[in-house]
PyMOL CGO cylinders between C-alpha atoms (Angstrom):
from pymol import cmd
from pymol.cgo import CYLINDER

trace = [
    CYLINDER, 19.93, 10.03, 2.52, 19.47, 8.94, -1.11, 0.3, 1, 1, 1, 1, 1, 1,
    CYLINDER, 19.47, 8.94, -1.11, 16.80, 6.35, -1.90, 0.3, 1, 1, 1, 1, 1, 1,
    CYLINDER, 16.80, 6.35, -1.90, 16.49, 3.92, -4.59, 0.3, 1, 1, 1, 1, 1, 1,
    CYLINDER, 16.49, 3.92, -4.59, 13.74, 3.76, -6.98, 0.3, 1, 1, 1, 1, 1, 1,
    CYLINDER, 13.74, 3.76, -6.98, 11.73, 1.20, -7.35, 0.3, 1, 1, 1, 1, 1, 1,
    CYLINDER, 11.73, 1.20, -7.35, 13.62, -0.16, -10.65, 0.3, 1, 1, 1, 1, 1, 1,
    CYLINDER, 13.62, -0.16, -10.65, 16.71, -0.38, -8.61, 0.3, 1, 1, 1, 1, 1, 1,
    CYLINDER, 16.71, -0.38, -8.61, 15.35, -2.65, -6.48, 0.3, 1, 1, 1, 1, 1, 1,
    CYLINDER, 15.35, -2.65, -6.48, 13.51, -5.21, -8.43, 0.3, 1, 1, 1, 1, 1, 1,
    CYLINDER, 13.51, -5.21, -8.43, 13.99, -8.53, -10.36, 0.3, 1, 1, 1, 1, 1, 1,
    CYLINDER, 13.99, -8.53, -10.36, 14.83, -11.98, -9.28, 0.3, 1, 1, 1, 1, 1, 1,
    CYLINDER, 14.83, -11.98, -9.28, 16.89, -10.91, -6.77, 0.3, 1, 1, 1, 1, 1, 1,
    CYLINDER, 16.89, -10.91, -6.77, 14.92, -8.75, -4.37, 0.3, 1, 1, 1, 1, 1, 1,
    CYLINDER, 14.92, -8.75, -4.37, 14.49, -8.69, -1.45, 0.3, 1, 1, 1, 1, 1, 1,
    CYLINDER, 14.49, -8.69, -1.45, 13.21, -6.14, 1.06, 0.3, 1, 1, 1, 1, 1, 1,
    CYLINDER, 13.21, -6.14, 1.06, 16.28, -5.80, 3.17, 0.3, 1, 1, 1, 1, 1, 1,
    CYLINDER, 16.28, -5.80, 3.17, 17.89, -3.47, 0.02, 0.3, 1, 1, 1, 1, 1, 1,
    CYLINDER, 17.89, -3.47, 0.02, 15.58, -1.37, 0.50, 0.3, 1, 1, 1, 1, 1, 1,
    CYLINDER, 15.58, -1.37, 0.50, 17.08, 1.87, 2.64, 0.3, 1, 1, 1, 1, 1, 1,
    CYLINDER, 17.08, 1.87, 2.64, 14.53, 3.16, 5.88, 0.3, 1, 1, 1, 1, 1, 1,
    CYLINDER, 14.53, 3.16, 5.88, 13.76, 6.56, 4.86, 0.3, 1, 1, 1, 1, 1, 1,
    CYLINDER, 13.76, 6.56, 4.86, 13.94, 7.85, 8.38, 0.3, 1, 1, 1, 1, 1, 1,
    CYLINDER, 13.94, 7.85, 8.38, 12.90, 11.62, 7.34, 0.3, 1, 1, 1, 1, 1, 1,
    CYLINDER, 12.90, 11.62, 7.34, 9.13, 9.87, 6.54, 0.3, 1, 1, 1, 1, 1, 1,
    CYLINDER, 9.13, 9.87, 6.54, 9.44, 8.76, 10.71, 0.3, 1, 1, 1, 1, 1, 1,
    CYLINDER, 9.44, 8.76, 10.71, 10.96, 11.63, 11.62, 0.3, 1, 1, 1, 1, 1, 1,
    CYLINDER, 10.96, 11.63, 11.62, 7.84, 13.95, 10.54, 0.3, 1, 1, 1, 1, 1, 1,
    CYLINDER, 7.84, 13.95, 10.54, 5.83, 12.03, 12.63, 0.3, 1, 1, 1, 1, 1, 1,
    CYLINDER, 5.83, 12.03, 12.63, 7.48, 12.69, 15.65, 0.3, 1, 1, 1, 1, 1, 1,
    CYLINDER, 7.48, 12.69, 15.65, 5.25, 15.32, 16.86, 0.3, 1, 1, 1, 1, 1, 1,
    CYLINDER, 5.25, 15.32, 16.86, 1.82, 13.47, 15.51, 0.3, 1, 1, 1, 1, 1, 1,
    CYLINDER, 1.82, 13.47, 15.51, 3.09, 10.91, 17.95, 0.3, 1, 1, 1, 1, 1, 1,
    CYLINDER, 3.09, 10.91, 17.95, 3.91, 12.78, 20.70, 0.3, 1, 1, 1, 1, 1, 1,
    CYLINDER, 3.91, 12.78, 20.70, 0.85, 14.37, 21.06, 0.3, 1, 1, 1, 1, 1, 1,
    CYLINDER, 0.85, 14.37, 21.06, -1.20, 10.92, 21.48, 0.3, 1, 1, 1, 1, 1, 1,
    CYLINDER, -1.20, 10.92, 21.48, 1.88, 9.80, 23.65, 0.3, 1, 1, 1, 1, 1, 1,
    CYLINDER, 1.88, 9.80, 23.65, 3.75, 12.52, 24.96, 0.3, 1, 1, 1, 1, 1, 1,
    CYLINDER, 3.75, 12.52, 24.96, 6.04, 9.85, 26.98, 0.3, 1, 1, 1, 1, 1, 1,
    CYLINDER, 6.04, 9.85, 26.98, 7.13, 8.27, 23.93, 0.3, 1, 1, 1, 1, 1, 1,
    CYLINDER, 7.13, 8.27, 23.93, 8.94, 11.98, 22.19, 0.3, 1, 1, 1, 1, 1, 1,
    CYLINDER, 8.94, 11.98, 22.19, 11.86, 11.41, 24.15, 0.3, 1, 1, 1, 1, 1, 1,
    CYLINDER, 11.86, 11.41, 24.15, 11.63, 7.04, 23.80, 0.3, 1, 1, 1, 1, 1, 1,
    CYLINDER, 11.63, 7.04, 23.80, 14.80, 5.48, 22.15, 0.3, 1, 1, 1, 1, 1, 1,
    CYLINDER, 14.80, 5.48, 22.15, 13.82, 3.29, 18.84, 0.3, 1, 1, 1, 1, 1, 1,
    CYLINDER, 13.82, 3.29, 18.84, 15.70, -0.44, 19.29, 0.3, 1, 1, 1, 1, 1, 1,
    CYLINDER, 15.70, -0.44, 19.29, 15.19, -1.29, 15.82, 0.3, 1, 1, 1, 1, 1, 1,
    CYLINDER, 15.19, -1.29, 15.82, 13.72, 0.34, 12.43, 0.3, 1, 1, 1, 1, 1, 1,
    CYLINDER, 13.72, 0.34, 12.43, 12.14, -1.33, 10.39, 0.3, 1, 1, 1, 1, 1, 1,
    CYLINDER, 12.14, -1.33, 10.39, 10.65, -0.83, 7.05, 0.3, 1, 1, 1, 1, 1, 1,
    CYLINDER, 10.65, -0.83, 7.05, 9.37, -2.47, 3.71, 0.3, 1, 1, 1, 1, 1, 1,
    CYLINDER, 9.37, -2.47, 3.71, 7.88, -1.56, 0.18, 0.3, 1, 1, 1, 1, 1, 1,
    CYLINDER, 7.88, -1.56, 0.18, 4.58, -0.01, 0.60, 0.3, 1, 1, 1, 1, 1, 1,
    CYLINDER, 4.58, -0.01, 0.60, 2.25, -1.11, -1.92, 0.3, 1, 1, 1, 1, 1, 1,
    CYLINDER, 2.25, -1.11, -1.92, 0.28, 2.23, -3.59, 0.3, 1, 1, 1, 1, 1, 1,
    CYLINDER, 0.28, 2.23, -3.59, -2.16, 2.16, -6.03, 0.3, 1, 1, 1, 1, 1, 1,
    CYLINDER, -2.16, 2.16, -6.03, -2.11, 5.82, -8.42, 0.3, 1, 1, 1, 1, 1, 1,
    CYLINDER, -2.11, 5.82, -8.42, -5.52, 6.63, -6.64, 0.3, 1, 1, 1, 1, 1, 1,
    CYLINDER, -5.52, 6.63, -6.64, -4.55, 5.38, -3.01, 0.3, 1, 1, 1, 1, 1, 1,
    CYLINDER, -4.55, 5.38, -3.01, -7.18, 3.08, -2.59, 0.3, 1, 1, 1, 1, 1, 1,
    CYLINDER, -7.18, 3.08, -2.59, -6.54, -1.20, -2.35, 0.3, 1, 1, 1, 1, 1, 1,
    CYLINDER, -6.54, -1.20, -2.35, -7.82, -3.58, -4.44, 0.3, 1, 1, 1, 1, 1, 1,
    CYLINDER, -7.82, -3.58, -4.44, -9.52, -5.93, -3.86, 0.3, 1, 1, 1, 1, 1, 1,
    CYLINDER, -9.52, -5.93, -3.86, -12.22, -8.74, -5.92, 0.3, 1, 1, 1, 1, 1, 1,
    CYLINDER, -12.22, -8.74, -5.92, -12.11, -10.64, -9.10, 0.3, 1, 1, 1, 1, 1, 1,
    CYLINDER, -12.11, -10.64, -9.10, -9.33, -10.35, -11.33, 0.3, 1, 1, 1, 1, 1, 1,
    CYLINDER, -9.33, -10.35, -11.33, -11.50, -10.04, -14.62, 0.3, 1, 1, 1, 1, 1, 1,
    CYLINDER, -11.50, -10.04, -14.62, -10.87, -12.55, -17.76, 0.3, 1, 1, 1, 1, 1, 1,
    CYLINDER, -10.87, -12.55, -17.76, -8.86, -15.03, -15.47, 0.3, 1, 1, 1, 1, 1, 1,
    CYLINDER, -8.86, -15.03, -15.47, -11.82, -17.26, -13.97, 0.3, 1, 1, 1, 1, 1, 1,
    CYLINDER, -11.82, -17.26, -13.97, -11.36, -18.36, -9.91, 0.3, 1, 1, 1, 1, 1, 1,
    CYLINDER, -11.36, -18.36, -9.91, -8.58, -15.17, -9.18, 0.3, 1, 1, 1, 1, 1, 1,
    CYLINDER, -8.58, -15.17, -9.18, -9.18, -12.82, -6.97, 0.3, 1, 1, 1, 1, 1, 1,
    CYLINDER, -9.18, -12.82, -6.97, -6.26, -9.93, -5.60, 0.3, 1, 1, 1, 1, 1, 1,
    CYLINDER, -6.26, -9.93, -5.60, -6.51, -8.81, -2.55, 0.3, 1, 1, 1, 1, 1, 1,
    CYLINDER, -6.51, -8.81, -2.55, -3.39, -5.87, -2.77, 0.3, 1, 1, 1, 1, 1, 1,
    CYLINDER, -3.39, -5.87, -2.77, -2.32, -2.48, -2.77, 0.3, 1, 1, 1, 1, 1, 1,
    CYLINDER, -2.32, -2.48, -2.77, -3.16, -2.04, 0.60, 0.3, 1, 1, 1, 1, 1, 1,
    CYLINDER, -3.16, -2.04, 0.60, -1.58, 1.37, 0.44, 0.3, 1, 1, 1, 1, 1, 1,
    CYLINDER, -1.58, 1.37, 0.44, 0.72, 0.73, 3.68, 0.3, 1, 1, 1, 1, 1, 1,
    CYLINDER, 0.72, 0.73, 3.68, -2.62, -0.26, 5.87, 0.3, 1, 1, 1, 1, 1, 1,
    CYLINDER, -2.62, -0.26, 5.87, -2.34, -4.06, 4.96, 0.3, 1, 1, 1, 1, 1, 1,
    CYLINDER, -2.34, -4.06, 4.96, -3.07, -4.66, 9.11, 0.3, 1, 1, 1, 1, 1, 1,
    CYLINDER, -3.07, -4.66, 9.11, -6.26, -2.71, 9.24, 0.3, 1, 1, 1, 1, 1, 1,
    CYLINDER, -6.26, -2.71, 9.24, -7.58, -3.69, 5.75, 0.3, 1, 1, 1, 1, 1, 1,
    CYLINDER, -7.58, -3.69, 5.75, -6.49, -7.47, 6.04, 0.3, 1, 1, 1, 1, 1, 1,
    CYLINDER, -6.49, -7.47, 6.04, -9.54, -8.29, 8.34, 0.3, 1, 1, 1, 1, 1, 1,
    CYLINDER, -9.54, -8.29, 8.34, -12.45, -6.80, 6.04, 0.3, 1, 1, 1, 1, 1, 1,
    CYLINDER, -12.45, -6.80, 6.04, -10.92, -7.74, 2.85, 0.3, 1, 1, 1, 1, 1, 1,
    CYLINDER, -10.92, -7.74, 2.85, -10.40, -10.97, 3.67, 0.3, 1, 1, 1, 1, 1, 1,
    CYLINDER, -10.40, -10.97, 3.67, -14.15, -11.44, 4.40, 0.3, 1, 1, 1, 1, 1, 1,
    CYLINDER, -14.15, -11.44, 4.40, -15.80, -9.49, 1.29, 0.3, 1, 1, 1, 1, 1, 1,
    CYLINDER, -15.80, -9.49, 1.29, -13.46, -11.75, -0.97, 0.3, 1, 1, 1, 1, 1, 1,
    CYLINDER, -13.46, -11.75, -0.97, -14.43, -14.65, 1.57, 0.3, 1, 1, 1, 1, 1, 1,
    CYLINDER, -14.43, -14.65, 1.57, -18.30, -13.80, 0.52, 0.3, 1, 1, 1, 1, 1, 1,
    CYLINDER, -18.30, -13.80, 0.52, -17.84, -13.00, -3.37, 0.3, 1, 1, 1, 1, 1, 1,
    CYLINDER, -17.84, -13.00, -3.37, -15.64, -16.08, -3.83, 0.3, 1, 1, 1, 1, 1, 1,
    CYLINDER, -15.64, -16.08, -3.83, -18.50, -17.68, -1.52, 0.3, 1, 1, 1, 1, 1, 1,
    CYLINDER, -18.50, -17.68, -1.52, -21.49, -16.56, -2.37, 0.3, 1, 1, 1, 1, 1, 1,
    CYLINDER, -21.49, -16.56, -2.37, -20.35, -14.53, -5.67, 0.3, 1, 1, 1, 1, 1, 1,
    CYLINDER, -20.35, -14.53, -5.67, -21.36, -11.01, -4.35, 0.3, 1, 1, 1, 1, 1, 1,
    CYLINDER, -21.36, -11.01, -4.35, -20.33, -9.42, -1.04, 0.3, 1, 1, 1, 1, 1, 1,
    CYLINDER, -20.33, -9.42, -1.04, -21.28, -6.33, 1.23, 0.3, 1, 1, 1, 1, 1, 1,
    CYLINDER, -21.28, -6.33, 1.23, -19.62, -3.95, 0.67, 0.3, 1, 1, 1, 1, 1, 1,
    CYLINDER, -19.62, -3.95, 0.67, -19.76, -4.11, -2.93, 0.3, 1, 1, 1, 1, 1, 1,
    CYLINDER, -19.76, -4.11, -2.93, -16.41, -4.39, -4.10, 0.3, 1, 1, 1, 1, 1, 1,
    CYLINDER, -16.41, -4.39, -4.10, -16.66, -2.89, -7.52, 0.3, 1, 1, 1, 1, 1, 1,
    CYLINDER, -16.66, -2.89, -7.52, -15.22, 0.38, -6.34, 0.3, 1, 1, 1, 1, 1, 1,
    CYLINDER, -15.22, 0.38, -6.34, -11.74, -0.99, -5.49, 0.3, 1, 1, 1, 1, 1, 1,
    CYLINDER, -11.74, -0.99, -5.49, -11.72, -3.51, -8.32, 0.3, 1, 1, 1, 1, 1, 1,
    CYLINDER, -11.72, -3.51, -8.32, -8.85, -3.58, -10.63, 0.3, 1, 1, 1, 1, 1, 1,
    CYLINDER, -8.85, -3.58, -10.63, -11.28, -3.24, -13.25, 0.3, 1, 1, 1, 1, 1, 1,
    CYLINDER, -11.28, -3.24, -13.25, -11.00, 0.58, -12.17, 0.3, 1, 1, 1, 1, 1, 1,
    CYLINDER, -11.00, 0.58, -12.17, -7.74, 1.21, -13.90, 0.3, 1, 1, 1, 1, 1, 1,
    CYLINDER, -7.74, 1.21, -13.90, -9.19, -0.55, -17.17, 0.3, 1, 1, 1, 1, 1, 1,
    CYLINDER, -9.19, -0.55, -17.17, -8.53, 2.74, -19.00, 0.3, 1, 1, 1, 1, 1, 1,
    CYLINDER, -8.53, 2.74, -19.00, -5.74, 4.78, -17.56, 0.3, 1, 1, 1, 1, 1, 1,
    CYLINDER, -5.74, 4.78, -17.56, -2.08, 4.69, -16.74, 0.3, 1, 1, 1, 1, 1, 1,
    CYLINDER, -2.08, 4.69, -16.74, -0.50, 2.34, -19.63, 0.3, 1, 1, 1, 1, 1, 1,
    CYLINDER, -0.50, 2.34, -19.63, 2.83, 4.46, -19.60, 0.3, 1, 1, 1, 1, 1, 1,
    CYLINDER, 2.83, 4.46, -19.60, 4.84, 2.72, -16.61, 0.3, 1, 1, 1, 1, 1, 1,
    CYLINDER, 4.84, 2.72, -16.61, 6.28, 6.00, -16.52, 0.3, 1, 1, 1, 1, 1, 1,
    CYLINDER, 6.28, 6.00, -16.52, 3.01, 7.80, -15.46, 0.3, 1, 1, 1, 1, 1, 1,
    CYLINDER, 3.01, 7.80, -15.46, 1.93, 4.59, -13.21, 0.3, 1, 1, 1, 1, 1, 1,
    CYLINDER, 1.93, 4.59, -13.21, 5.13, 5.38, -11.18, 0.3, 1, 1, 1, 1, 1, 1,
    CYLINDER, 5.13, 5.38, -11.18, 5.11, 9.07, -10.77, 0.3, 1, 1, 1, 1, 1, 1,
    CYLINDER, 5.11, 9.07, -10.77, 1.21, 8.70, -9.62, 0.3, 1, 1, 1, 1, 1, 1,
    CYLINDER, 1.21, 8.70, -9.62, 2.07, 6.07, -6.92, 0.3, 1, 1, 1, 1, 1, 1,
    CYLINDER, 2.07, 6.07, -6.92, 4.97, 8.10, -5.59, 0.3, 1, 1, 1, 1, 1, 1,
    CYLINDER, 4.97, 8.10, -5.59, 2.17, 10.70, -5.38, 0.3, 1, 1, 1, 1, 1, 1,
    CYLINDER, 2.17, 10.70, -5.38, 0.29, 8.87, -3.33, 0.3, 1, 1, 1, 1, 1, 1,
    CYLINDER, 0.29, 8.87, -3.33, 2.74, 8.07, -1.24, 0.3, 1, 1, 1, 1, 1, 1,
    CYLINDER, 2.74, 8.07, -1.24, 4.03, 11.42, -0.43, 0.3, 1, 1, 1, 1, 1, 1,
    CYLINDER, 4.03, 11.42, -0.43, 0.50, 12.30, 0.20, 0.3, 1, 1, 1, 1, 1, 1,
    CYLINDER, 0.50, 12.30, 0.20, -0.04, 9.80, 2.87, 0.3, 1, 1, 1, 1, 1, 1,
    CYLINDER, -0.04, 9.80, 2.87, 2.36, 11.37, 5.34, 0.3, 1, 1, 1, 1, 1, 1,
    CYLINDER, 2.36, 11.37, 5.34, 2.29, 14.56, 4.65, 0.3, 1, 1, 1, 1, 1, 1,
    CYLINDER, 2.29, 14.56, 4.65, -1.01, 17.53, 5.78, 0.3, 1, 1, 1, 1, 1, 1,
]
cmd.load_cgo(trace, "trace")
């Protein structure tokens, strides 16, 4: 199945739907699956879904102030576990926006992180595909 790259499927007009399910990613998890649920190896899927996962080039979210723009604050590049981040991120920037500091410090998922590295779009790219390969495979 051929996929698009992320280019293809930006500007104005985007939307998620364009995107193509890359079933071979599901696929490899078959057996991952199967041997927390061995019922559901032989399960018909309904419906697939699937989206644009956000990756950051080290794999980690960010999350805090966005520094030089006063009162913004990201919460993003959840790195496909938006779910199971949404809950703690929401209350660290809850407490920094709050209180101006929160626990966990948030300084090692800051933006501010990539202050120095990956100005060539070209080399941003290649090191979030990276990361995403990474995530499924061993």
């Amino acid at each position: 199945m051929a996929t698009r790259t992320p280019r293809a499927c930006s500007g104005a007009g985007f939307q998620i739907a364009a995107l193509e399910l890359d079933l071979g990613v599901l696929r490899a998890l078959v057996d991952e699956v199967a041997a927390h649920f061995p019922a559901l190896r032989d399960a018909k899927v309904a419906v697939h879904r699937g989206g644009a996962p956000t990756m950051t080039p080290d794999g980690r979210p960010i999350v805090g102030r966005v520094p030089g723009l006063d009162g913004l604050f990201v919460a993003s590049g959840c790195c496909v576990g938006g779910l199971s981040l949404s809950p703690a991120a929401g209350r660290a920037l809850a407490d920094l926006i709050v209180d101006g500091k929160s626990d966990p410090d948030l300084a090692p998922i800051s933006v501010e992180r990539f202050a120095d590295g990956y100005r060539d779009p070209a080399q941003l790219e290649a090191a979030c595909v990276a990361q995403y390969a990474r995530r499924y495979t061993h």
